[in-house]
C-alpha positions in Angstrom: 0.0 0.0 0.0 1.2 3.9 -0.6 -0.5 6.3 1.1 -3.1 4.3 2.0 -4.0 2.6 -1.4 -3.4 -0.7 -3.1 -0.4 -0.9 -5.3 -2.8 -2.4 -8.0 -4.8 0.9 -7.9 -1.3 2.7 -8.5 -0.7 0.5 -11.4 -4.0 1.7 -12.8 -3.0 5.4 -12.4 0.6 5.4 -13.3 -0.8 3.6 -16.8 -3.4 6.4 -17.4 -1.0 9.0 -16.7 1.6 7.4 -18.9 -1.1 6.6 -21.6 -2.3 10.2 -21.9 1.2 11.5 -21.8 1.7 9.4 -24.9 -1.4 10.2 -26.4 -0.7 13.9 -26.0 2.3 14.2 -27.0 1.8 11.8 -29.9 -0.9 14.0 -31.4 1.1 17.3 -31.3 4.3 15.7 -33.7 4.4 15.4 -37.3 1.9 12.6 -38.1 4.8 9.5 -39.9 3.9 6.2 -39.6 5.9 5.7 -36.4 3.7 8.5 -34.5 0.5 6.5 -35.3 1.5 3.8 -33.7 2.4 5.9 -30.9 -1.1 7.3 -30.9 -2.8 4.4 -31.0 -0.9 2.4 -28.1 -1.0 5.5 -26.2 -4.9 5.3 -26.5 -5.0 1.8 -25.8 -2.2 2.1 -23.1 -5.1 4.9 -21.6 -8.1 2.6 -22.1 -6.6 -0.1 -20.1 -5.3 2.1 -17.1 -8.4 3.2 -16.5 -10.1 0.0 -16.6 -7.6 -1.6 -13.9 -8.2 1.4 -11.9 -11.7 1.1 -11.9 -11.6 -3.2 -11.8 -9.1 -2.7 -8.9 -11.5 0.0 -6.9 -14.3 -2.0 -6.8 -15.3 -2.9 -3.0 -14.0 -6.2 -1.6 -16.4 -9.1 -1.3 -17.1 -11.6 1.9 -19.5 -15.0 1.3 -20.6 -16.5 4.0 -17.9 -18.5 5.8 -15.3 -16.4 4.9 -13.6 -15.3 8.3 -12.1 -11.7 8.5 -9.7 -9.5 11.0 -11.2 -6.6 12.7 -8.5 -3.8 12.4 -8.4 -2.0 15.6 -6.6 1.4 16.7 -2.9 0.7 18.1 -3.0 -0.6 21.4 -5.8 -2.2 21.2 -6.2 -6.5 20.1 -7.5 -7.2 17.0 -10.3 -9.3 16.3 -11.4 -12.1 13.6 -14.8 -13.0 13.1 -17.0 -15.1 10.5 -19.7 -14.6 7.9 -22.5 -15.8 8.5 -25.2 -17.5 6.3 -28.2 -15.4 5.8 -30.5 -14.6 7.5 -28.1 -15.6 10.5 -25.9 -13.0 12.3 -22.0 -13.3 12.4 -20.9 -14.8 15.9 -19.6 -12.3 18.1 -15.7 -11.2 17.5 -13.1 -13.0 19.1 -9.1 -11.6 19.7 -6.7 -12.9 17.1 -4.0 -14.2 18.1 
């Protein structure tokens, strides 16, 4: 994680950034052969950044049975817990150890 987000969500905007950079600067040059292709992967390069950082910001998902840790403040014990089946209600938190 950097500053709080997931490294794939960094890979999503470092991709974007570096796909409209391309696209940009692409576009303003002499349009040879070479300069197309540079377009067009830049606009690809763009299209696929910002799908992996809209895949990769999507909100994580718990089925039932899946256990989980409780992330507490510093100082305090953490605590795991499961999910439960519908229309049951998860049993109570326990410390992890």
């Amino acid at each position: 994680m950097l500053f709080g987000r997931p490294i794939n969500l960094w890979n999503g905007l470092i991709g974007a950034g570096i796909g409209l950079a391309i696209t940009v600067i692409g576009a303003t040059q002499a349009a040879e052969v070479a300069q197309q292709w540079a377009i067009i992967l830049g606009a690809v390069g763009t299209f696929l950044g910002i799908a992996v950082a809209f895949l990769a910001g999507q909100p994580p998902t718990l089925n039932p049975g899946d256990s989980f840790t409780v992330k507490t403040p510093s100082g305090q014990p953490n605590y795991q817990t499961t999910v439960a089946t519908p229309p049951a209600t998860d049993p109570p938190p326990v410390p992890a150890g």
